[in-house]
KOLVOKE-110699 format. One record per atom (N, C-alpha, C): residue in three letters; y, x, z. Coordinates in steps of 0.001 Angstrom, whole numbers, padded with zeros to 6 digits, always signed. Atoms other than C-alpha are relative to their C-alpha. Layout:
ALAYXZ...
# end
This chain:
UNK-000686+000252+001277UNK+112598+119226+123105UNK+000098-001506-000232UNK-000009+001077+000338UNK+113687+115997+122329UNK-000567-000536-001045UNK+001179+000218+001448UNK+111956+113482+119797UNK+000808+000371-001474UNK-000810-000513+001255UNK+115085+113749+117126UNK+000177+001605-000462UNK+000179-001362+000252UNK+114297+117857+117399UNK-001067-000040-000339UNK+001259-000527+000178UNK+111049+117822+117244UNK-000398-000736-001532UNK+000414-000273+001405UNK+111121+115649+113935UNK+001004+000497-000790UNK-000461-000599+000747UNK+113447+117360+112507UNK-000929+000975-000444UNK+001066-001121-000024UNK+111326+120348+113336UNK-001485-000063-001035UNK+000999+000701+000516UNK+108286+118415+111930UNK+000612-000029-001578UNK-000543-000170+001790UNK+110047+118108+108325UNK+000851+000925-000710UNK+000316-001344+000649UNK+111189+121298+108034UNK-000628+000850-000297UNK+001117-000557+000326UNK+108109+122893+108643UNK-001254-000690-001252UNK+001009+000904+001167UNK+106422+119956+105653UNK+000771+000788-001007UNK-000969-000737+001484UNK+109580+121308+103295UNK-000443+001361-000145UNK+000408-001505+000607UNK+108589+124918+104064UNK-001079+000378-000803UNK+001324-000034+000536UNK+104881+124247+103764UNK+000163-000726-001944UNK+000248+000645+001170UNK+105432+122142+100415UNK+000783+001338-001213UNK-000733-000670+001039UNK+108033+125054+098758UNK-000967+001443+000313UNK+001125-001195-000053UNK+105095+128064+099773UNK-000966-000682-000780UNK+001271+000596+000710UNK+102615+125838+098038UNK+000594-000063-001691UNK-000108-000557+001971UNK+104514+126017+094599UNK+000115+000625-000242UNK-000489-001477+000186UNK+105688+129129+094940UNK-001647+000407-000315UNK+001490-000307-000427UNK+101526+129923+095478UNK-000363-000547-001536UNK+000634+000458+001368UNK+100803+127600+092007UNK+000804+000738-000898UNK-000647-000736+001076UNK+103517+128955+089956UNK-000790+001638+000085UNK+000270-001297+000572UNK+102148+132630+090477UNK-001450-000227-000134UNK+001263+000461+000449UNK+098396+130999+090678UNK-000164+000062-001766UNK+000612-000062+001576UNK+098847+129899+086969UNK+000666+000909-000601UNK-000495-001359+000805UNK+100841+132964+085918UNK-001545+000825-000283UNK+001017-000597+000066UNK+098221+134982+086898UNK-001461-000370-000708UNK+001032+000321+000617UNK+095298+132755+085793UNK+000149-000052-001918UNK-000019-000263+001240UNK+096801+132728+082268UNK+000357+001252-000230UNK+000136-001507+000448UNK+097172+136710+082501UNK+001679+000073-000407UNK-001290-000455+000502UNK+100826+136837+082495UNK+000150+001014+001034UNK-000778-001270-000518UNK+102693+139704+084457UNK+001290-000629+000867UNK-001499+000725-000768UNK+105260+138294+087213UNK+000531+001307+000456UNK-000656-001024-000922UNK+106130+142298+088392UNK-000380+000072+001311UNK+000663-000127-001037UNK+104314+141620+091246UNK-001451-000013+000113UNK+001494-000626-000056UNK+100686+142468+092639UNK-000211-001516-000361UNK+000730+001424-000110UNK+098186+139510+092487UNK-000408+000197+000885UNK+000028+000385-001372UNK+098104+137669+095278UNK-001470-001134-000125UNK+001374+000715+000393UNK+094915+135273+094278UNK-001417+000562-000873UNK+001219-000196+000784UNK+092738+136442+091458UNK-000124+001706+000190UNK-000144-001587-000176UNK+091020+140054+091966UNK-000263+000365-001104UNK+000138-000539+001229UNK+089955+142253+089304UNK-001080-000458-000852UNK+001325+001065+000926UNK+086727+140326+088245UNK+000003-001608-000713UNK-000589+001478+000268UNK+088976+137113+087544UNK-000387-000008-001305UNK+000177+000378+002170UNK+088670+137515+083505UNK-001615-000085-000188UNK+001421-000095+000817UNK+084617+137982+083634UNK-000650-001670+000396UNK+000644+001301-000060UNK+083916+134159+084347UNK-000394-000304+000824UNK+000829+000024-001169UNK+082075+134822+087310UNK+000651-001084+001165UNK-000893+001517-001190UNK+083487+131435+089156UNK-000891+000450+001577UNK+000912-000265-001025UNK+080456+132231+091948UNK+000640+001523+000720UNK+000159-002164-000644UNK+081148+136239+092715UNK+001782-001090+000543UNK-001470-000069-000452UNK+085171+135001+092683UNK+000198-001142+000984UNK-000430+000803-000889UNK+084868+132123+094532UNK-000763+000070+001414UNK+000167-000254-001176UNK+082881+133415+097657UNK+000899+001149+000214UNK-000648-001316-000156UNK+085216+136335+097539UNK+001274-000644+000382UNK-001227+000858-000249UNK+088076+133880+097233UNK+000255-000841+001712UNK-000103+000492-001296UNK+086645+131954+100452UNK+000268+000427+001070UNK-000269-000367-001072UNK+086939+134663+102497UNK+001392+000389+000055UNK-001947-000720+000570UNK+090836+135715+100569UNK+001135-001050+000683UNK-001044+001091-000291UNK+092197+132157+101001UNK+000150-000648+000895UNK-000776+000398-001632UNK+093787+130709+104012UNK-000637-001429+000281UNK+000448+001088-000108UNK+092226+127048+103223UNK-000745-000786-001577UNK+000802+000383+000741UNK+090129+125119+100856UNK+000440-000550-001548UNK-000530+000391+000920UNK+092412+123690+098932UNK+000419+001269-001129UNK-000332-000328+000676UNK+093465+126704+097478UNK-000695+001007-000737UNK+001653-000114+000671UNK+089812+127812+096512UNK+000357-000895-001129UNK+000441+000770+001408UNK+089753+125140+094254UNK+001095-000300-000961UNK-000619-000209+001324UNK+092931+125467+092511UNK+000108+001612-000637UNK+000426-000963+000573UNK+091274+128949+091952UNK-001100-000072-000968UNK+001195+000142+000432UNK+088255+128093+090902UNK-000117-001261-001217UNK+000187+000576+000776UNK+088719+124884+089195UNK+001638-000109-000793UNK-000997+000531+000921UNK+091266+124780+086549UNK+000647-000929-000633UNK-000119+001019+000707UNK+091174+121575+085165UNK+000437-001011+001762UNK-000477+000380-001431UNK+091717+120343+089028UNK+001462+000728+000193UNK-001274-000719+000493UNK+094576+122989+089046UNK+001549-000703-000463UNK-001141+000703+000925UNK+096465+121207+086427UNK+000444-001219+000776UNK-000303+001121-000244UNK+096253+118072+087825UNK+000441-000449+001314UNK-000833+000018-001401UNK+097226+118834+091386UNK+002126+000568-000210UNK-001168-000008+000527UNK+100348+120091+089676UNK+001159-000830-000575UNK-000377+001587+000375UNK+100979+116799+088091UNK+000461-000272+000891UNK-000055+000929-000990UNK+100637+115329+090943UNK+001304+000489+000909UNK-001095-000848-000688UNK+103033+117678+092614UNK+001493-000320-000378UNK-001203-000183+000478UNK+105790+117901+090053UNK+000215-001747-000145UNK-000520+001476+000043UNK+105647+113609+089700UNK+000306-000956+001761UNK-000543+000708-001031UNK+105879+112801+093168UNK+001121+001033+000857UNK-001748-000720-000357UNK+108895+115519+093825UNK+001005-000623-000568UNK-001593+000786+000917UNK+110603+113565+091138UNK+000005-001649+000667UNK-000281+000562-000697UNK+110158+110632+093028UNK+000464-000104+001276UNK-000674-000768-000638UNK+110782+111955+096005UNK+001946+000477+000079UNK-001618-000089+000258UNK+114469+112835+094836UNK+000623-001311-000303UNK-000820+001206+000192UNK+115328+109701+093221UNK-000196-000626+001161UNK-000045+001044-001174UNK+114264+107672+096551UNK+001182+000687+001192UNK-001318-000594-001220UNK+116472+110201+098897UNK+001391+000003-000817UNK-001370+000646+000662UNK+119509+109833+096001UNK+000264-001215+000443UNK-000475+001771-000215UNK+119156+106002+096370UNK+000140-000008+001491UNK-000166+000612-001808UNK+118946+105923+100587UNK+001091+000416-000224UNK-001555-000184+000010UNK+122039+108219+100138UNK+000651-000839-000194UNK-001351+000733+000908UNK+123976+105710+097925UNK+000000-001298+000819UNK+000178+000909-001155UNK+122438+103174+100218UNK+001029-000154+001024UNK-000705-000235-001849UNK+123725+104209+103508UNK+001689+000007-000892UNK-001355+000009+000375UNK+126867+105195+101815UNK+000991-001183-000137UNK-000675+001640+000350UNK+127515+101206+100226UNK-000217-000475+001027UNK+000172+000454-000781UNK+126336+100319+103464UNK+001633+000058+001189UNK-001754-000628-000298UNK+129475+102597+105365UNK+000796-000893-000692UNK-001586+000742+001261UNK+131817+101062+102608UNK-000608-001489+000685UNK-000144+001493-000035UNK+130334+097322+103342UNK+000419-000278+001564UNK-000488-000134-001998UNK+130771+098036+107451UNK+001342+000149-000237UNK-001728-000394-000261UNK+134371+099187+107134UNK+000730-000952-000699UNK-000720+001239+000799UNK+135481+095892+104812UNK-000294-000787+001082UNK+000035+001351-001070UNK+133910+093944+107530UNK+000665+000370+001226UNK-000987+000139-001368UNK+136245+095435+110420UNK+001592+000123-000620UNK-001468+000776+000465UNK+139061+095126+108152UNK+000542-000838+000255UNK+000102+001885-000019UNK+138759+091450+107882UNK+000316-000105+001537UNK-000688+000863-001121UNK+138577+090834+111062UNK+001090+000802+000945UNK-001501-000707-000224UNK+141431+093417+111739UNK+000950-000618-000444UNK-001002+000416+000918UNK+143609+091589+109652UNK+000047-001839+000755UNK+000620+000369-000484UNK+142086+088783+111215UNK+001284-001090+001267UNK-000557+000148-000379UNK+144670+086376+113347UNK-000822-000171+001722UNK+000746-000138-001041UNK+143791+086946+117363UNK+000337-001196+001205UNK-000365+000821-001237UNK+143223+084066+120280UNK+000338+001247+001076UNK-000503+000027-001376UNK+144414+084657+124032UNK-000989+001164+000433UNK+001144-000890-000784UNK+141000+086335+124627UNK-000382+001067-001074UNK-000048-001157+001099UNK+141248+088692+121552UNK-001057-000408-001202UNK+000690+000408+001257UNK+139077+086877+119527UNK+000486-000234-001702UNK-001250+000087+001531UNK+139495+086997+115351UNK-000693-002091+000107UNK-000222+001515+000318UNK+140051+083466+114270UNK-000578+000033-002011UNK+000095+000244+001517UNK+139082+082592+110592UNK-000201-001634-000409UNK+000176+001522+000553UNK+139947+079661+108221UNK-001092-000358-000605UNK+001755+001040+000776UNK+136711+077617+106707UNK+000900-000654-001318UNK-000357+000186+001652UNK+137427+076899+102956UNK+000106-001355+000474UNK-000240+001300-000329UNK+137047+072916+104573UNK+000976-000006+001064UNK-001450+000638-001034UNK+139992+073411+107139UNK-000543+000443+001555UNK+000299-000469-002009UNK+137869+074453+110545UNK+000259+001590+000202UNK-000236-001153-000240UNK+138902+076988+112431UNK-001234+000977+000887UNK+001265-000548-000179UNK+135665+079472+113226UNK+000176+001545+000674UNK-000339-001656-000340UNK+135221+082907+115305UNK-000767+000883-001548UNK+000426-000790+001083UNK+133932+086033+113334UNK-001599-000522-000135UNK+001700+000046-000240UNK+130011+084516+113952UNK-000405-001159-000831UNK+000104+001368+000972UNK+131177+081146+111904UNK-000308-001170+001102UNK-000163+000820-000921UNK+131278+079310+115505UNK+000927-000944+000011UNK-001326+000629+000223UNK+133543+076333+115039UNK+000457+000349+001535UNK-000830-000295-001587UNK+136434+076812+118066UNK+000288-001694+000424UNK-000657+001524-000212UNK+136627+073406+119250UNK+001242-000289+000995UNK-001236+000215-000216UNK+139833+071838+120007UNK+001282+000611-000539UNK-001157-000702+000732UNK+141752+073605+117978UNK-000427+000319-001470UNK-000347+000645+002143UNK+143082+073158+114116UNK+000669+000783-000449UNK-000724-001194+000290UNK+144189+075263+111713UNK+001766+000368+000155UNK-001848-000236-000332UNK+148070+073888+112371UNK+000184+000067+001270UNK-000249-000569-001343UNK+147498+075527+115642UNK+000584+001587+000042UNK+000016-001703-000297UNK+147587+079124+114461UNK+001089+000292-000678UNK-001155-000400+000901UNK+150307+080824+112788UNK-001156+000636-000781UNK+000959-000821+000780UNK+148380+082450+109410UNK+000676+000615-000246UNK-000871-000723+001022UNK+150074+085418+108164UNK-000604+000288-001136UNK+000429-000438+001824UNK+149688+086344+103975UNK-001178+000308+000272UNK+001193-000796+000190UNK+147079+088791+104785UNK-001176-000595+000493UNK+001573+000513-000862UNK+144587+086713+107032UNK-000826-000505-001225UNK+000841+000375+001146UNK+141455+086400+105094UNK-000438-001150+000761UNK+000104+001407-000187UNK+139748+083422+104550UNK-001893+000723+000999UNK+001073-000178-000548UNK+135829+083297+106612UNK-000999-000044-001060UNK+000771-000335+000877UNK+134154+083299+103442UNK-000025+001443-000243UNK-000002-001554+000642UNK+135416+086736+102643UNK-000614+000705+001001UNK+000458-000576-001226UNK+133964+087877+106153UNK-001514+000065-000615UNK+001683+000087+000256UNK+130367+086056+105458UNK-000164+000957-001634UNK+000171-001121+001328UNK+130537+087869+101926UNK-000544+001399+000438UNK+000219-000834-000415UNK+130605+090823+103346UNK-000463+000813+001215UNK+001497-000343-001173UNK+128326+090678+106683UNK-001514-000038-001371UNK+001121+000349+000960UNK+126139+089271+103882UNK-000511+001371-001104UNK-000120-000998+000591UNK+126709+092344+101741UNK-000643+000879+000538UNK+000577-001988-000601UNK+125946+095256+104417UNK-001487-001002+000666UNK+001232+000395-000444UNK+122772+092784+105741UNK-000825+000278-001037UNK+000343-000242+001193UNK+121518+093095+102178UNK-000592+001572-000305UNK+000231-001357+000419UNK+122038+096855+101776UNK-001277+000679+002243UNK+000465-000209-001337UNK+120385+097118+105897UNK-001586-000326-000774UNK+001813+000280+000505UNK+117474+095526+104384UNK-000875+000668-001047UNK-000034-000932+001030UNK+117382+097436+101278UNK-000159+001324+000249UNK+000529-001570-000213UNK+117393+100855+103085UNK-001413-000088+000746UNK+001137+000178-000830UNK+114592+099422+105385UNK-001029+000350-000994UNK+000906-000069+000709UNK+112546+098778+102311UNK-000367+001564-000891UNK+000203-001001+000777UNK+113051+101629+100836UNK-000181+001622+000754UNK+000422-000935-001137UNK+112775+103861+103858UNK-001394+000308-000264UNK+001437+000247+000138UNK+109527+102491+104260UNK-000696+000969-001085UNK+000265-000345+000865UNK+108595+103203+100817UNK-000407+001555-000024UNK-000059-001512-000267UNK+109715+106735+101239UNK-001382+000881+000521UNK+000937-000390-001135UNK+107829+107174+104660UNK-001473-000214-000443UNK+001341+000456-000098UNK+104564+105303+104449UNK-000739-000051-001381UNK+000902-000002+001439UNK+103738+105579+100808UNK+000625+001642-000975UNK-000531-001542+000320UNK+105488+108963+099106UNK-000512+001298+001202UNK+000214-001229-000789UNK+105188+110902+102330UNK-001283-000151+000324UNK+001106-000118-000282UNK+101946+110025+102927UNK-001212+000863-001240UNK+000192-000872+001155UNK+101143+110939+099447UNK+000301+001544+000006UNK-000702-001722-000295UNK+102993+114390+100177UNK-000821+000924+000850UNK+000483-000223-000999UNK+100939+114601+103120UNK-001803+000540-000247UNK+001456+000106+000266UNK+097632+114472+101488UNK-000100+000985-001144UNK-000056-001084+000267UNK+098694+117142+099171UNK+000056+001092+000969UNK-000015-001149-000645UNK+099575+119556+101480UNK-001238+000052+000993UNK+001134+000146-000709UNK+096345+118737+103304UNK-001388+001366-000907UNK+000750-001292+000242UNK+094593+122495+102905UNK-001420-000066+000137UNK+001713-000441-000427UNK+091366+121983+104756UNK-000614-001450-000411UNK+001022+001480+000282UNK+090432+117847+103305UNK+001532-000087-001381UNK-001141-000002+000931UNK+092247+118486+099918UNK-000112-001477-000857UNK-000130+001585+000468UNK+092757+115107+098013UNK-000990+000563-001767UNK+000687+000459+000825UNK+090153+114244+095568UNK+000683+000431-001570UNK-000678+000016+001557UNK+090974+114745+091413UNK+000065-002076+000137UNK-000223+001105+000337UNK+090643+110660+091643UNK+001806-000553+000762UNK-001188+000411-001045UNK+093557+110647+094605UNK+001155+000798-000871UNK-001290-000489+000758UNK+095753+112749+092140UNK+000224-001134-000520UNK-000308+001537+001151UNK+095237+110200+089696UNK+000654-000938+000391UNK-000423+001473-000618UNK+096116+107529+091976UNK+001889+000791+000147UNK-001900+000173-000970UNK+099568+109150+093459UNK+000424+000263-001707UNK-001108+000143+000887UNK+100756+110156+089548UNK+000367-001141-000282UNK-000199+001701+000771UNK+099762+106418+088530UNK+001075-000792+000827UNK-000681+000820-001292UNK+101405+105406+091689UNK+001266-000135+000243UNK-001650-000535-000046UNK+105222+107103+091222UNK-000381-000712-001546UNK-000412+000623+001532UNK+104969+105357+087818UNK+000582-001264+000276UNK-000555+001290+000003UNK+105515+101737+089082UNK+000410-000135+001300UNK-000557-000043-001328UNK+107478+101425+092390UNK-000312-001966+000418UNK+000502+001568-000202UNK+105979+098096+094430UNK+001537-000599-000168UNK-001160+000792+000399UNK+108613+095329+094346UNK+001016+000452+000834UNK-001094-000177-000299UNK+110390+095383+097074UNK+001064+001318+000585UNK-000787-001254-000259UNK+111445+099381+097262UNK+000548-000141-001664UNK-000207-000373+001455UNK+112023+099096+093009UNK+001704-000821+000197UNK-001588+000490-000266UNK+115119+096203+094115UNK+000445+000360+000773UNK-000796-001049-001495UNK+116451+098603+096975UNK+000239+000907-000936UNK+000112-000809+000873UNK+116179+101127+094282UNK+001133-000194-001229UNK-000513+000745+001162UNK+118015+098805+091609UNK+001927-000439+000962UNK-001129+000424-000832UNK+120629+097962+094715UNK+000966+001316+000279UNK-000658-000930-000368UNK+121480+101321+094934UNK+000529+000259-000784UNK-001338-000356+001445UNK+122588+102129+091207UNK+000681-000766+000012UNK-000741+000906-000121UNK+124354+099227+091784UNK+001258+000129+000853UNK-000834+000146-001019UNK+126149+099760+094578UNK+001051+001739+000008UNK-000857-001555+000282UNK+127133+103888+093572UNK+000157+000075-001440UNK-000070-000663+001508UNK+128374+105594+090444UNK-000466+001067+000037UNK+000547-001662+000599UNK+126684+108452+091486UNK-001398+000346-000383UNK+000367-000053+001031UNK+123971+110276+089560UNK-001657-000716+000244UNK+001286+000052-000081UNK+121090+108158+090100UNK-000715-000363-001614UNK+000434+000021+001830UNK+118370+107697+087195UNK+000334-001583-000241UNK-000254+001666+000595UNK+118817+103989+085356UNK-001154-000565+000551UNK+001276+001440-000642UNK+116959+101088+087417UNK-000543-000724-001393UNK+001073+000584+001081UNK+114121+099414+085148UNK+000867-001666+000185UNK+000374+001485+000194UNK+115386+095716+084402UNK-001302-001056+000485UNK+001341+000643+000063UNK+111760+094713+084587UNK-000375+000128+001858UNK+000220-000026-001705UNK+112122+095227+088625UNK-000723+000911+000582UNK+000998-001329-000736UNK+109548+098145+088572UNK+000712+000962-000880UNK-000283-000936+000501UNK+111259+101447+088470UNK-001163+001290-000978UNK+000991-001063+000591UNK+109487+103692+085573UNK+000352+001433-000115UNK-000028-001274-000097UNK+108970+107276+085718UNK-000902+000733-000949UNK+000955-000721+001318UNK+107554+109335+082665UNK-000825+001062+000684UNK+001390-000612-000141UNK+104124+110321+083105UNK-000699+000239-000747UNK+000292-000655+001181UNK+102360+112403+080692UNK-001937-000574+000278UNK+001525+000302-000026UNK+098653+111260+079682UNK-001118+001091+000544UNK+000929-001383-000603UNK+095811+112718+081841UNK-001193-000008-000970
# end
């Protein structure tokens, strides 16, 4: 299998594992608050209402598939807060894969202005584009002056742009290149790792490590919050409003 199959493979099986794990809390706290979903119970047995945390939770150890989900049986107040943690870094989670979208997308759009240009672009002998310099030199597409030759060498037609409008817009898609990097990153090495340490069954993440990843989707470090800020910028489509203040905020309810 190749490596682009195998992670694909690899993050469909995290998406499956992460949408069985809410599916698992949503009927967890149905059941623990005694509601009725029409279906059996799949966690708590019939001694769940007498308190007995001890009788239900060696009974539970041998019911449940991994550790983690002992203790959002057993402890409730842990429960809640792995839920938090859940439902605030899904919502980050979305807004960062909206923004790479809009990313890559302004990125496409800033690539295809820059083979315009030098489509439009007047061509030497050896097919090279030519571009005028706002001071009069005549420069390839790289901003190489062409020596020995002046701009009342070339014929310009109307449309030839000038070499500023080129660097504008290498400058533009280098910008948004760097901008998805950062915010890749972001994604990868800090969200998914976070993601990662939830779905971690048998070394479940601490009540302090919740704390940390809700506190953590609250203020986005700097430079994924202006990749973030580059992207509402660069689309009209529906991302949430970038923070002014350079750190994107995300409403987080007091623990």
């Amino acid at each position: 299998m190749a490596f682009d199959d195998m992670d694909t493979a690899a993050r469909h099986a995290r998406a499956e594992a992460a949408k069985a794990r809410r599916r698992d809390l949503h009927d967890l706290g149905n059941e623990q608050a005694g509601r009725e979903t029409g279906r059996a119970r799949r966690f708590l047995g019939p001694d769940a209402e007498d308190g007995s945390l001890d009788r239900r939770g060696k009974r539970a150890e041998r019911r449940f598939r991994d550790l983690l989900e002992l203790l959002l049986v057993t402890d409730p107040s842990y429960a809640r807060l792995y839920r938090q943690a859940d439902e605030r870094l899904r919502e980050a989670e979305n807004k960062a894969d909206a923004a790479l979208a809009a990313l890559a997308k302004a990125l496409e759009a800033a690539r295809r202005d820059e083979k315009e240009l030098i489509d439009r672009a007047p061509k030497l002998s050896d097919g090279r584009a030519v571009f005028r310099r706002a001071d009069g030199a005549v420069v390839d597409a790289e901003g190489r002056v062409i020596a020995g030759l002046s701009a009342a060498d070339i014929v310009w037609p109307p449309s030839a742009p000038r070499y500023e409008a080129l660097r504008e817009a290498g400058m533009r898609a280098a910008e948004l290149e760097a901008a998805i990097d950062d915010l890749g990153a972001f994604r990868t090495d800090v969200l998914g790792r976070w993601r990662d340490r939830l779905e971690d069954g048998d070394d479940p993440p601490s009540a302090e490590m919740l704390k940390e990843i809700i506190a953590g989707t609250e203020a986005w470090p700097e430079p994924a919050a202006r990749a973030f800020e580059q992207a509402s910028l660069s689309s009209a489509a529906a991302l949430p409003e970038a923070d002014p203040s350079s750190q994107v905020r995300l409403d987080v309810p007091e623990l």
